[in-house]
C-alpha positions as CSV (number, residue, x, y, z in Angstrom):
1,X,0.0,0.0,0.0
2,X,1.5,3.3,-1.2
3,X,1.7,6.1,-3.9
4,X,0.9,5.4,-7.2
5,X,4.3,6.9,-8.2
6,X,5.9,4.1,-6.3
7,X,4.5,1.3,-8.1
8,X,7.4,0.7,-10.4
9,X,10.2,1.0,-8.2
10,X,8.5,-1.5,-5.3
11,X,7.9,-4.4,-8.4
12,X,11.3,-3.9,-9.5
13,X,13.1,-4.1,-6.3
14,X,11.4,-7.3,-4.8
15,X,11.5,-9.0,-8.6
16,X,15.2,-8.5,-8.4
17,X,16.3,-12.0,-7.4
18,X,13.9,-13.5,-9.4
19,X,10.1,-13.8,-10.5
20,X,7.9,-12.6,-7.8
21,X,4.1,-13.6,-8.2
22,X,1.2,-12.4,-6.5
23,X,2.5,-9.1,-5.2
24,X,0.3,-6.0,-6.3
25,X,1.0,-2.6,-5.5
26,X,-2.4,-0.3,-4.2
27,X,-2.8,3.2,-3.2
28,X,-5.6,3.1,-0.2
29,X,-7.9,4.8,-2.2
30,X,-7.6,1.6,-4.9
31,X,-7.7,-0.8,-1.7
32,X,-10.9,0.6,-0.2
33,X,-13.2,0.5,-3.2
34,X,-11.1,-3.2,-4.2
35,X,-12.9,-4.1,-0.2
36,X,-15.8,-2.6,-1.3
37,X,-16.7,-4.3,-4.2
38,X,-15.6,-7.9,-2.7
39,X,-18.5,-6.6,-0.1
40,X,-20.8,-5.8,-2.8
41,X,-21.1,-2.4,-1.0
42,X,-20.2,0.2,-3.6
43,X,-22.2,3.4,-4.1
44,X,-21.7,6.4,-6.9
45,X,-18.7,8.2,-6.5
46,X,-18.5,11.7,-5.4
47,X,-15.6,13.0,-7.1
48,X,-13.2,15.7,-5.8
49,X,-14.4,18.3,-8.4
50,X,-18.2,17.1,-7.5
51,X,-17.3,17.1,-3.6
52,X,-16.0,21.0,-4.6
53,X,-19.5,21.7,-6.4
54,X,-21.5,20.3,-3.5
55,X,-19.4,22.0,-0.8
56,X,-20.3,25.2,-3.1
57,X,-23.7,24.6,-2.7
58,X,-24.0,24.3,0.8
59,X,-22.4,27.7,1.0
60,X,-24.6,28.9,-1.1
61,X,-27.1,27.5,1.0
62,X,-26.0,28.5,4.2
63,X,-25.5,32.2,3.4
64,X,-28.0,33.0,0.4
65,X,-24.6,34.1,-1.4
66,X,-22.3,32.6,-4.1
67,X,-18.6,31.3,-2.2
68,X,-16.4,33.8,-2.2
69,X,-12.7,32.8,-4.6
70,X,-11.4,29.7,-3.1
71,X,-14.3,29.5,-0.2
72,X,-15.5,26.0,-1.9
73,X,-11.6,25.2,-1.3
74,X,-10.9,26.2,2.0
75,X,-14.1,24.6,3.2
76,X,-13.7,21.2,1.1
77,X,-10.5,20.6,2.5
78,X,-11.8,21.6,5.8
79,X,-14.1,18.7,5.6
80,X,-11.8,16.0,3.7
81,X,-9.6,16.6,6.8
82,X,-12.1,16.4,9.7
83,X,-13.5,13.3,7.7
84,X,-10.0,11.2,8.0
85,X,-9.7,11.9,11.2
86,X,-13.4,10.5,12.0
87,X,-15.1,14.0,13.2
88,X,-18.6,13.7,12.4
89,X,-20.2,17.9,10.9
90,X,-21.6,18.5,15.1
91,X,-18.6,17.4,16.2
92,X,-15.5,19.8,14.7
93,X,-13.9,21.1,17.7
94,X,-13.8,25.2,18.2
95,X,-16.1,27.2,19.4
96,X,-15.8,30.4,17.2
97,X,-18.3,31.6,14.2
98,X,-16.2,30.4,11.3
99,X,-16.2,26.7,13.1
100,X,-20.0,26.7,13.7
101,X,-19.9,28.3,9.6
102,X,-17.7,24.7,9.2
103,X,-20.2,22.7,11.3
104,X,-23.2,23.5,9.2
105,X,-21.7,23.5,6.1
106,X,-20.0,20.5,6.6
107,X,-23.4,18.6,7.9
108,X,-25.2,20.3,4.2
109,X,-22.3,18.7,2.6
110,X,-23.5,15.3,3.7
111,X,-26.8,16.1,3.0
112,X,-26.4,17.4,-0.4
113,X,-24.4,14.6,-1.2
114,X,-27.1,12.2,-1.4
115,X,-26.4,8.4,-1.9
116,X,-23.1,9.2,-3.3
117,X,-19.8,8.8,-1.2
118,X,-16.9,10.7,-1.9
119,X,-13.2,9.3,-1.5
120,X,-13.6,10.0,2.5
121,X,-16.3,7.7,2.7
122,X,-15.2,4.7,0.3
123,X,-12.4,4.2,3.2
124,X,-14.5,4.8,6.2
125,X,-17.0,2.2,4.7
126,X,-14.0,-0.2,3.5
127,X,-12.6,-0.3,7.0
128,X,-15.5,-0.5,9.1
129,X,-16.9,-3.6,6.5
130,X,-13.0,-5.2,7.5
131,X,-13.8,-4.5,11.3
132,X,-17.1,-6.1,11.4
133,X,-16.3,-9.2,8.5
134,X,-17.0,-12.2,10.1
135,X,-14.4,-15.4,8.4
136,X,-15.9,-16.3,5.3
137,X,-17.2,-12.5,4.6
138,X,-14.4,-11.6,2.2
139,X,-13.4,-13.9,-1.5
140,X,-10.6,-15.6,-0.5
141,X,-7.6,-14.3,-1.9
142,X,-9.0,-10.7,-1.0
143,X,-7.0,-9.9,1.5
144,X,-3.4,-10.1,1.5
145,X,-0.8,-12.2,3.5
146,X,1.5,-9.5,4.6
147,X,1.0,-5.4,4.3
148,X,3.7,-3.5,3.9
149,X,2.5,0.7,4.1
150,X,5.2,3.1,2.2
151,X,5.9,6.2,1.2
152,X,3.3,8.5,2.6
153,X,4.1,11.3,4.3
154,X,1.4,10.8,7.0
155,X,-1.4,8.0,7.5
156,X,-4.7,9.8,8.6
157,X,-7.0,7.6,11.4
158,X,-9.3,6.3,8.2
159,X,-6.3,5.0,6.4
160,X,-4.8,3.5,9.7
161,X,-7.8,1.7,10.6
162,X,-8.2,0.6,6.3
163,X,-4.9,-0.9,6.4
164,X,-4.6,-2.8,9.7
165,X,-8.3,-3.9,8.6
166,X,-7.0,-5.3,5.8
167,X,-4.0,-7.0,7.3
168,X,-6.0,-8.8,10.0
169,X,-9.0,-9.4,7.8
């Protein structure tokens, strides 16, 4: 599990001694929905430019006023963030108006996003399905024998619990 620009350099470095079979090379984003559609659990994708639209309209709707330049942004980030560290919209810490702004936004965001999940919730959903997989849930095959995680810079709380799911699945 790792960057997408790494793919190359891990297959070429284990293959070095020889033909290596069965090793494949996924970013979590490629190992969620791979979990997800084992589970039969998949819903429409929310893109990041249609994550950036709905976060645009729930300014809209919580002010009556178009997003100012890079509101939609600020305010998508704002959510990606508090969603990979598990914060649910009434819970984002802070006490000031521009967090109670985030709060409501962030809970219109969810509405407005129907039955679609964006990237946020494909690994949420991924890892809680591993969590709660009784034996015999998952194809065999699935899951791998040994995870190795490289090359990120940090591993947010939804990619944490992904990966060890995944591992102990």
């Amino acid at each position: 599990i790792g960057l997408p620009a790494q793919r190359s350099h891990v297959i070429r470095t284990l293959a070095e001694d020889g033909p290596l079979l069965g090793v494949e090379v996924l970013s979590p984003q490629q190992l969620a929905y791979r979990v997800l559609s084992d589970a039969r659990r998949l819903r429409p994708l929310l893109t990041g430019t249609g994550r950036l639209a709905t976060v645009g309209r729930a300014l809209l709707e919580d002010r009556g006023d178009p997003p100012n330049p890079g509101e939609a942004r600020l305010f998508a980030r704002a959510i990606a963030e508090a969603k990979r560290h598990g914060v649910a919209p009434g819970r984002v810490p802070g006490n000031d108006d521009e967090i109670a702004r985030l709060r409501r936004v962030f809970a219109a965001y969810e509405r407005l996003k129907d039955d679609r999940w964006d990237y946020d919730d494909f690994r949420r959903e991924a890892a809680v399905w591993l969590e709660e997989a009784r034996p015999g849930d998952a194809t065999p095959g699935l899951l791998p024998d040994v995870a190795i995680v490289d090359g990120l810079r940090d591993l947010a709380p939804a990619d944490l619990r992904l990966t060890a799911g995944s591992a102990h699945g």
